[in-house]
N, C-alpha and C positions, 0 to 999 in steps of 0.2 A: 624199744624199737621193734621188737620182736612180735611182740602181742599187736603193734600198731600194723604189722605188716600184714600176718594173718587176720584181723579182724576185716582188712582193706579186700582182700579173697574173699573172705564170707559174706560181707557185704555187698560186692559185686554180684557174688552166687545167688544172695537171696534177692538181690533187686531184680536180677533176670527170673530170676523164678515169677515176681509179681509181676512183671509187664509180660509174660507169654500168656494166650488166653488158656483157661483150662475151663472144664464142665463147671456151668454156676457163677464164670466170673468170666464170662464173656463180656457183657455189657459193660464192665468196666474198661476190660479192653477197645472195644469200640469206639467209648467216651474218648479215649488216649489215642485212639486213630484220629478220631475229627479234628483233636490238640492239634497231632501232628500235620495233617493237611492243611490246616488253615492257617498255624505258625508259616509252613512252607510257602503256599500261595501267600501270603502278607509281605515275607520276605521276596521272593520272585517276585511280586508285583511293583514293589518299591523299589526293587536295582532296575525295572524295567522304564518304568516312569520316569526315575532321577536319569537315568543314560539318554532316555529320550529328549525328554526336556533341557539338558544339557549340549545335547548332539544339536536338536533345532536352534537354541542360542547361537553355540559355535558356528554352525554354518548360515545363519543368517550374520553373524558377525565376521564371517570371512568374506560373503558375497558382497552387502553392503558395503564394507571396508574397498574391498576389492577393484571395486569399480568406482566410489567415490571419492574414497583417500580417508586418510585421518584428519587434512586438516586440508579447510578451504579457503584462499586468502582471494581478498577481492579488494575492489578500491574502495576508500573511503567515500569517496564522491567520482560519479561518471564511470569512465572503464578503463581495466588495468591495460597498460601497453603491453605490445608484445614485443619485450626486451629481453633474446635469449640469456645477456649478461646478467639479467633479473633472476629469470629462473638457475642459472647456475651457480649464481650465489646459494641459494636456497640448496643446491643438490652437494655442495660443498661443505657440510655443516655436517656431523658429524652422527647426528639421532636420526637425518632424512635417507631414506632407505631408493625412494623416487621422486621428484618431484616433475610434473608437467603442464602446458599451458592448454587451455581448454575451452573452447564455444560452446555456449547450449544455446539452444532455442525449442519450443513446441514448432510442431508441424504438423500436416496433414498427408500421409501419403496415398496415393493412389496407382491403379494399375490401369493398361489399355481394358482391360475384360470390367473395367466398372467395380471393382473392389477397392475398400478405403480402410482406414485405418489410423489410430492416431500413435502420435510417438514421439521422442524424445531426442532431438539431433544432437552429440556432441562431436564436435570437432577440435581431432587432436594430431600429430605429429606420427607420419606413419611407422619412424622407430619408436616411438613413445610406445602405442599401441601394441606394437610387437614384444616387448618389452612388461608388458601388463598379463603376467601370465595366466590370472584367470581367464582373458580372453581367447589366448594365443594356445593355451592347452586345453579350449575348447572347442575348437573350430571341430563343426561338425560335417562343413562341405566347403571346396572353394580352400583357396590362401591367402595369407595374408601378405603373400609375395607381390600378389597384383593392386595390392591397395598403399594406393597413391594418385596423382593426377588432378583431374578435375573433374571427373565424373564415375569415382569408384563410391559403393557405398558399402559399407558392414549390417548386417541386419542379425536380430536373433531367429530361432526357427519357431516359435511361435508366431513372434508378426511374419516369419514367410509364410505359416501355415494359413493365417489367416488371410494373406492376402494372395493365395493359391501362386504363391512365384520361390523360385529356386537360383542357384546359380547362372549367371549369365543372363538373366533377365531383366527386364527396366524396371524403376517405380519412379514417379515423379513425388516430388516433395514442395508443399503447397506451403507457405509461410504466412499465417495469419497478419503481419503486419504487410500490409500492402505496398504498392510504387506508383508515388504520386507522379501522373503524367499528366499534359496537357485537355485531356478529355475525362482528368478525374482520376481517384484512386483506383490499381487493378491488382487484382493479386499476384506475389510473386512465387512464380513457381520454373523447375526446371526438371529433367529427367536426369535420373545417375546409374549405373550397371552393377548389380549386386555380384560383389566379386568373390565372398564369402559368407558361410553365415554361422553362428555362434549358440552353442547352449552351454550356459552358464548355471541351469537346473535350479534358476528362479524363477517362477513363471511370470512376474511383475517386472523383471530386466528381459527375458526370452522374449516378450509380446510388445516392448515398449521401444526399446535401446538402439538407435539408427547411429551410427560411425561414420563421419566424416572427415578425410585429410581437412588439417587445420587450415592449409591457404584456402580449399574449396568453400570450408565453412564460413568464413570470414568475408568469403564473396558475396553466397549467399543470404546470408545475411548482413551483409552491408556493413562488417563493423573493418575498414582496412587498418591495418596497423594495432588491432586491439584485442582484447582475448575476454572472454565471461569472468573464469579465475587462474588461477591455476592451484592443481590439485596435489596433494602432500603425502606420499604415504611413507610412515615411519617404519624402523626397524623395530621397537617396540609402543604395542597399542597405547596401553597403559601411561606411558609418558610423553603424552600428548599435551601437556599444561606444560613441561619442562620445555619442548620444543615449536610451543609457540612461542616461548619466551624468547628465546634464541633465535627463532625468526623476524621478531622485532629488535631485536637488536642489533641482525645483520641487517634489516631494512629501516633504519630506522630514518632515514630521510625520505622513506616515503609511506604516502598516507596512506593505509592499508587496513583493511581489516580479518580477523582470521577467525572462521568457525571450526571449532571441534566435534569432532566428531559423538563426542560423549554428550557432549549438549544438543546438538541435533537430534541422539537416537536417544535418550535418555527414558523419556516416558516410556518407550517400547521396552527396552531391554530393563528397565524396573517393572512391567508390568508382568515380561517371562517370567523374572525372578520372584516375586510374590506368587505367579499360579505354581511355581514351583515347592514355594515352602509351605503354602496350602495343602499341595497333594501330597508331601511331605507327612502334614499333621495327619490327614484324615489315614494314610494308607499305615503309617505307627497305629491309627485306633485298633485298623484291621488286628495287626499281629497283637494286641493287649488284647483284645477279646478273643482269640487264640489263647494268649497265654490263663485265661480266667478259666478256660475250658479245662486247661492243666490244673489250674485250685481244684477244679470237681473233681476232674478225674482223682487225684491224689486223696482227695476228702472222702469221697466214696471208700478207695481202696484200703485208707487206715480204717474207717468203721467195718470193713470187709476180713480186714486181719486185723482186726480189735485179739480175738483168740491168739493169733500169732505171735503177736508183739508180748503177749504176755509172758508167752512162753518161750521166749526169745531172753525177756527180760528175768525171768526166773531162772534161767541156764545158762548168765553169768554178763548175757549181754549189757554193755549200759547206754544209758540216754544218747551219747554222743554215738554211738552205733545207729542204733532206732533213725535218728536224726540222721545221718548221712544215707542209709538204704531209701529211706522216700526222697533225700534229696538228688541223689542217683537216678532215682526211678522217674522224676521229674527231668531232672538235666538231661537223662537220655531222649528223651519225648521232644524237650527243645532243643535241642543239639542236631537231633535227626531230620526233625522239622527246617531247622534253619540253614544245615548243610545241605538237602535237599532244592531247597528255594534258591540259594545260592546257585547250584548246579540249572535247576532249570531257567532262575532269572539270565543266567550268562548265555545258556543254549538259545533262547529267545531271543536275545538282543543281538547274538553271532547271525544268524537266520532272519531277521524281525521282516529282511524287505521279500524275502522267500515266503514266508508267511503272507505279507500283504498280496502278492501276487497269487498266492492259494485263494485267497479270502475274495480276489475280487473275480477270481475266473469260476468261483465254487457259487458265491451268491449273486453274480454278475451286475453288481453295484459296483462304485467308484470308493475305494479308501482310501481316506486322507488326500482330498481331494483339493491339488495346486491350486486350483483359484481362489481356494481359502486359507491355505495353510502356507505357501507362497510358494513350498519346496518341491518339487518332484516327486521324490523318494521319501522315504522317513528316516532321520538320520540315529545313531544309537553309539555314544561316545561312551566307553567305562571308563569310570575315572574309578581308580583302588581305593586311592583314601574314602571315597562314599562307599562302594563294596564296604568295606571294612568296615567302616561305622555301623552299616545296614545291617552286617553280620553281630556285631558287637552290640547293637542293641537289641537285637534278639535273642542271644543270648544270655544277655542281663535281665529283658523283659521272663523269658521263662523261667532264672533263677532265682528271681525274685515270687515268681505266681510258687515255686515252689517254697519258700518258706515256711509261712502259716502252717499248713497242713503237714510237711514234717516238720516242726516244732509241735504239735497239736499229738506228731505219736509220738514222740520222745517222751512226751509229761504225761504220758496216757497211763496208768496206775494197773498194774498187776492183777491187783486183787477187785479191783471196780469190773474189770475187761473179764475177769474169770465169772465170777457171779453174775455180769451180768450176762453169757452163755450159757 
């Protein structure tokens, strides 16, 4: 244990010795710097990517959820009534977290100054609404105190923006299906007073999403007594199969039908998750071509202490020494690389939307630009167990590039290494 202890000192000693540069063995140093950056950068790059891509899922799965529900039941045929004793069955059950009754329709909205606009009317219950906390903890002007009646409406601050209107303002809302009167079909439309407006930091709900009391909507659209669906959000996502099951069988005398929310967004959220384990593979090549840079460097440096190792091994040293100094010499190279990446991947993603605002005020271009990406912001979730992994495979990748090349000195022959100097 003794001799194990001190060899464990000496080998430390001589591995530092080979990774500091000295006269003549610069370039080998160098080679071990690029290891080391490019290990780091591979590592940074891929906790930056996986948070990212992780963060965009989450909150495109919160906002969608959010606003839609987890599960939308509708009638099997014609339209569901609007029987509150219906919906509070539903809210009585024990996996539903909210459930509420809901009108939609397209619309057309417009303003006195000649601006239009298309968009999405649902009409719902004005505690409902309040109650819907994505909404309610979004209000960006206006309250939701005043929305009720028959001519309040909700809008987001994209459609205000685009239709140059603010709090306190009118827009009239134009209903593609028409009111058959005796001089012919004309369209229905009426004016409503925007009492609040909402950024939700989607810009596909911000630009689109009109809020209507549900008796108002029902006017409007002519359906009295009846509702589109009513919308379901659970206490857990996930077990959305278990509580439609249980919604059918508190309903089960009536004909219903109920979408999930996993099968409605299905294509999208497997489409995330493939670019994500794409970027996955490719950003792992990054750090393995990092870690090959470690074989040379380390390959280089055994034929560089070829002399060394001999004379190491002739003053008593043995193999299993030789072998651990290069794999030292390697481990440190990966180790420093990947706790560095570590350090700057977390800095980045803590900072990432500071960064974007540098980036767009420095090149006065648009980054990551809502109309494409849907989000506002760029969102940046750590999750540890991926840190960990991200870390753990970098340092299996570099412990592994170091191998070859110490086992390569450990068998490297005394008397071959002397003669051949």
């Amino acid at each position: 244990m003794a001799e194990a202890g001190r060899f464990g000192g000496f080998e430390r000693a001589v591995a530092a010795r080979y990774l500091s540069a000295r006269k003549g063995e610069r370039f080998v140093s160098v080679i071990a710097g690029f290891s080391l950056v490019g290990i780091a950068l591979g590592i940074a790059t891929l906790i930056v990517v996986l948070s990212v891509m992780g963060g965009f899922r989450q909150e495109l799965l919160g906002r969608i959820l959010g606003l839609n529900g987890h599960l939308g039941i509708t009638a099997a045929q014609g339209r569901l009534p609007d029987d509150p004793a219906l919906v509070a069955r539903i809210r009585a059950l024990p996996e539903v977290a909210q459930a509420a009754a809901v009108v939609e329709g397209q619309v057309l909205l417009t303003t006195d100054a000649g601006a239009s606009a298309g968009g999405l009317v649902r009409g719902i219950a004005p505690e409902d609404l309040r109650a819907r906390r994505i909404i309610a903890d979004t209000i960006a002007a206006g309250s939701l105190a005043q929305f009720g009646g028959e001519d309040a409406v909700v809008i987001g601050t994209g459609l205000a923006r685009r239709l140059d209107v603010g709090v306190g303002d009118r827009v009239t809302l134009v209903s593609p299906q028409g009111r058959v009167t005796v001089f012919g079909t004309v369209p229905r439309l009426r004016a409503y007073r925007i009492v609040a407006l909402f950024e939700v930091g989607m810009q596909e709900y911000d630009s689109g999403f009109v809020f209507l009391p549900l008796a108002a909507a029902q006017l409007f659209f002519q359906m009295p007594g009846a509702v589109s669906q009513i919308e379901v959000h659970l206490r857990q996502a996930d077990r959305s199969a278990e509580a439609a099951l249980a919604i059918r069988r508190a309903l089960a005398s009536e004909p219903i039908r109920i979408a999930d929310w996993q099968d409605a967004n299905s294509g999208f959220f497997q489409l995330v998750q493939v670019q994500r384990n794409v970027m996955f593979l490719i950003l792992t090549l990054i750090i393995l071509v990092a870690a090959f840079n470690i074989v040379s460097s380390l390959t280089m440096l055994v034929k560089d202490k070829g002399r060394d190792i001999a004379i190491l091994r002739t003053m008593g040293a043995r193999r299993g020494a030789i072998l651990r100094i290069f794999l030292l010499c390697g481990a440190a190279i990966g180790g420093a690389g990947t706790l560095a990446g570590l350090g700057l991947g977390l800095l980045f993603c803590a900072n990432i939307e500071a960064i974007r605002q540098f980036l767009m005020q420095l090149t006065g271009t648009t980054v990551f630009d809502p109309n494409v990406y849907f989000l506002t912001r760029i969102p940046a979730v750590v999750d540890p167990l991926e840190v960990a992994q991200v870390v753990g495979l970098g340092l299996a990748l570099s412990l592994l590039a170091t191998l070859l090349p110490s086992w390569r000195a450990a068998r490297l022959d005394p008397v071959e290494a002397l003669r051949d100097e």
